[in-house]
N, C-alpha and C positions, 0 to 999 in steps of 0.2 A: 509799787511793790506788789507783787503777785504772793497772796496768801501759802503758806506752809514751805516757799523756794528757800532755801540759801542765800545770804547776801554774800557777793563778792567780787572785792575790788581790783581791777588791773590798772596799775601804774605807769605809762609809758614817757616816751620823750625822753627831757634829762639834759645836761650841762654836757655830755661831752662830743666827741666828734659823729659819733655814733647813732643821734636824735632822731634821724630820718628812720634809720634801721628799727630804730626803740618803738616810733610811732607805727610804724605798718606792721611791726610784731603785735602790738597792746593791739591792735584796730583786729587783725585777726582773731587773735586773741576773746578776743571781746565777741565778735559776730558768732563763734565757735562755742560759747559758752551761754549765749542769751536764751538757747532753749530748754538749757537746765539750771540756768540760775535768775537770782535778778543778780545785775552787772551792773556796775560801780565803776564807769569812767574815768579815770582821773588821770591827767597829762604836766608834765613840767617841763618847761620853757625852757628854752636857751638862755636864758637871764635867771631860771631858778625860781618864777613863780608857779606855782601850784593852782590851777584850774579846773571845774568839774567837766561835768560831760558836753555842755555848753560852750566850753571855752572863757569861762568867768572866772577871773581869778579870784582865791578864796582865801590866797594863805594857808602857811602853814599850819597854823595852828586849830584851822579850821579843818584842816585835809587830816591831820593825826585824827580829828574827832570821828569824822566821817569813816574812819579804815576804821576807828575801837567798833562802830555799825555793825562790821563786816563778819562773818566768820571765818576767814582767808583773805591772803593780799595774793597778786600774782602781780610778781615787781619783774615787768618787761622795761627794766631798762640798761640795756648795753653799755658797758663801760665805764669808767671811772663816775665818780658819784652814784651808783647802782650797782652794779655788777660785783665792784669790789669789798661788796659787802655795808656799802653803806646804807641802801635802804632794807637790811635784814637787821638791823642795827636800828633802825626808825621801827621797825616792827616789833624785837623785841621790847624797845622803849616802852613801846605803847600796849604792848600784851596781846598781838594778833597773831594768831597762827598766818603763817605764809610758806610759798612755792619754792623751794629751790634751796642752794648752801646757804650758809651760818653768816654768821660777823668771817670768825677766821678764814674757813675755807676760800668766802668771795675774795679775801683779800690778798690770799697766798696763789689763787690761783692766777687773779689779775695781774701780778705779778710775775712774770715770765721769767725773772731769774731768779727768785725762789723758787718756783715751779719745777725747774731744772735743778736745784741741788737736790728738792723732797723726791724728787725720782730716781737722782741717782742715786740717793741714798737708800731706795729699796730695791735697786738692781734692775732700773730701768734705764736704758741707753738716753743720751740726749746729745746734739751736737755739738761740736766744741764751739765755744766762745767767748767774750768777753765782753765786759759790765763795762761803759763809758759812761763817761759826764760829759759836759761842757765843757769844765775845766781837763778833762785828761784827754778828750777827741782827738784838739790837735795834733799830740804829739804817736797817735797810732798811724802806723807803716802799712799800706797797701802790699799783701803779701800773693795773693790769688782772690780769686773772685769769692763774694761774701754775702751774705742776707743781711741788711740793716733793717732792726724796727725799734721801734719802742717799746717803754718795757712795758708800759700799762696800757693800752689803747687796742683798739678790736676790729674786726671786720677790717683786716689787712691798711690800716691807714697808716700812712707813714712807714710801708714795707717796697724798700730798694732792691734790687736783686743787683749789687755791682760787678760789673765783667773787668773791667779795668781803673785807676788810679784818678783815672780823670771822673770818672764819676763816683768816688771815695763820697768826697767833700759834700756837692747837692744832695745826699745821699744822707750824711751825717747831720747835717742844717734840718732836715726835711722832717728827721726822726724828733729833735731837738727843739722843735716848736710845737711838738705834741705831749713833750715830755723831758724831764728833767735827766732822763737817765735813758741809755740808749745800750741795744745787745745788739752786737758783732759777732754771728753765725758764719761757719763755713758752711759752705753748701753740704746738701746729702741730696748724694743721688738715689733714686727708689721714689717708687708711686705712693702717691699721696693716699693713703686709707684714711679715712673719719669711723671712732667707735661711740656710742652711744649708748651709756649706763643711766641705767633707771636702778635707782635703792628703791628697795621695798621692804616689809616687814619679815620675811624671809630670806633675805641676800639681794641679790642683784640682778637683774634682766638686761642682758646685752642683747640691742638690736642687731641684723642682718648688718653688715659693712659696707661702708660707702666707698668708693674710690671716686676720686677727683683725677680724671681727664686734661689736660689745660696742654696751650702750646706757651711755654714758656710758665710764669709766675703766677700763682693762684693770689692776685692781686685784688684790689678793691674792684676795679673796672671786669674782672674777670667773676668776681663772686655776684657783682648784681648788674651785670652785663648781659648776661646770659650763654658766655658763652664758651662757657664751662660745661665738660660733661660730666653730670653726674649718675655715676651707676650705681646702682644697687639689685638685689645683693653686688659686692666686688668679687672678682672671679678671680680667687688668693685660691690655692692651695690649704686644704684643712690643718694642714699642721705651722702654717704661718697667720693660717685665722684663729686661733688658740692661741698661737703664741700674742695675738694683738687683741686678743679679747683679755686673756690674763693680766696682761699690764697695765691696758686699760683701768679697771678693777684694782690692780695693785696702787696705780696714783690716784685715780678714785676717792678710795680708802684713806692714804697717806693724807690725802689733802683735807681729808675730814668732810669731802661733799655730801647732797643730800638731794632727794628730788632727782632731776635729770641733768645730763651734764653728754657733754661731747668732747671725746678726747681724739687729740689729731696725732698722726704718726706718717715717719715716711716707714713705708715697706722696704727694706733694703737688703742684699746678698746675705749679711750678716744679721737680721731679724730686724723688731722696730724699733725706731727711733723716733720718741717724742717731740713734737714741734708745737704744741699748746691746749691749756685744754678750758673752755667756757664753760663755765658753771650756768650760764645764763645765755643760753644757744640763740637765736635766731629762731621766730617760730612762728613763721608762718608754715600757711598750710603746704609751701613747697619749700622751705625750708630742708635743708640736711636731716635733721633729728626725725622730723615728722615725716618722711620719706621714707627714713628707715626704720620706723617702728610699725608704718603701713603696712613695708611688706611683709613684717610678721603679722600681718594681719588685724595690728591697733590703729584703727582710724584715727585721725586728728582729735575732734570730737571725744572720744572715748580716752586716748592720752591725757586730754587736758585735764579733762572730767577725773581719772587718776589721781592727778598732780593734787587736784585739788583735796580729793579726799583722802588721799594720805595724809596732807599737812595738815588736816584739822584732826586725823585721828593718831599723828605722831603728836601735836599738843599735848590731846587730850591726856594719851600714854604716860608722855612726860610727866602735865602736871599730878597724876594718880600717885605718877613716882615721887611726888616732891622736887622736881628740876628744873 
């Protein structure tokens, strides 16, 4: 421990399909922050054990101890069991200030069809679709070509893009072994934009816009593939980059997020239309988020450094308030 630094912990890994992605975010993460903090390793296994930076497992109860240490968490971890707000909910528990949404927020956002009613109910577009189970799959009718995903799972896992009847079904199974409950999107045509809101003590800082390139589905294989273009700034029209910065902000807001968040949208004849939005982005150093906050000119480095010290000075806020 380096005299008079910061302690602070990043959390990666994690239980769900998303581990790989959690680890090489937390690994960034970490290298990004060692020359202004001391950093507090800590990773969870595919099985749900808890390890330091070592790779030794400690337990949980040992790992809660270890974050009360800290004065900030930075929970890089993707996807259910993380993302959805369950380790802002280990933090609260424990009384550490931490990076990014709430309980609620992580968990309305992970949530993709709640996502979509909280938007349309603040007059933000979102695709038509429908809510499936297991029990109610079978009996849906291939009507035109559709987006099958799941509703809680990330970094495009278990997303079909079906063209015909014949591949309904693989399509529907594929979703169903990631998740209990599965959304059946029509297509929307229009370019993929990514917007990227940072809360702060005075409103909100929307990054430069990204646009996603791709031939065909901005699929798993396509996001850490490589081979996907991605541009930034996106070369929108000013009055369609307003219209995608406001909405942004309007679900944002609605969803209760906090910290940085990435809301996705297709650009389309008729304005945007929401397609998901992480609360808990991807973040490494070439990452979407950190791509576009570079080009306004916030390096990685400096973003993180941010994150972190808003959380300990929105705490702090808090507890002054009594909250």
């Amino acid at each position: 421990m380096s005299a008079g630094r910061t302690r602070v912990a990043v959390v990666g890994g994690g239980q769900s399909c998303e581990h790989e992605v959690s680890l090489a975010s937390a690994a960034s993460v970490v290298g990004a922050l060692t020359d202004r903090y001391d950093v507090v390793p800590l990773t969870i296994t595919r099985d749900g054990t808890w390890c330091d930076e070592v790779g030794r497992p400690v337990g949980l109860a040992r790992a809660v101890q270890t974050l009360g240490t800290c004065a900030a968490v930075v929970p890089m971890v993707h996807g259910p069991r993380g993302e959805d707000g369950t380790l802002a909910a280990l933090c609260e528990l424990a009384g550490v200030p931490y990076v990014g949404s709430g309980v609620g927020a992580g968990a309305l956002a992970m949530d993709k069809w709640a996502t979509k009613l909280v938007a349309q109910a603040v007059g933000v577009a979102t695709a038509p679709g429908r809510l499936l189970t297991a029990a109610t799959a079978a009996a849906y009718v291939f009507e035109h070509p559709v987006v099958v995903k799941p509703v809680a799972a990330g970094s495009s896992h278990g997303v079909t893009l079906v063209r015909d009847a014949g591949g309904l079904r693989p399509a529907l199974d594929a979703a169903l072994r990631l998740d209990g409950r599965v959304l059946v999107e029509d297509v929307v045509e229009g370019r993929e934009v990514d917007v990227a809101v940072l809360a702060t003590g005075d409103g909100h800082v929307v990054a430069p816009l990204l646009e996603v390139v791709v031939d065909g589905l901005f699929d798993h294989a396509a996001k850490y593939g490589g081979t996907a273009d991605l541009r930034v700034p996106a070369d929108v029209p000013e009055a369609d980059a307003q219209a995608l910065r406001d909405a942004a902000v309007r679900v944002f807001d609605a969803l209760g997020c906090a910290g940085v968040a990435r809301v996705d949208f297709f650009l389309t004849a008729d304005g945007p239309v929401l397609n998901e939005v992480n609360t808990t982005p991807g973040l490494t150093e070439h990452s979407q988020v950190p791509r576009m906050f570079a080009a306004a000119g916030l390096s990685y480095p400096d973003l993180l450094d941010r994150l972190v010290r808003d959380a300990v000075a929105g705490a702090a806020a808090a507890a002054a308030a009594g909250r």
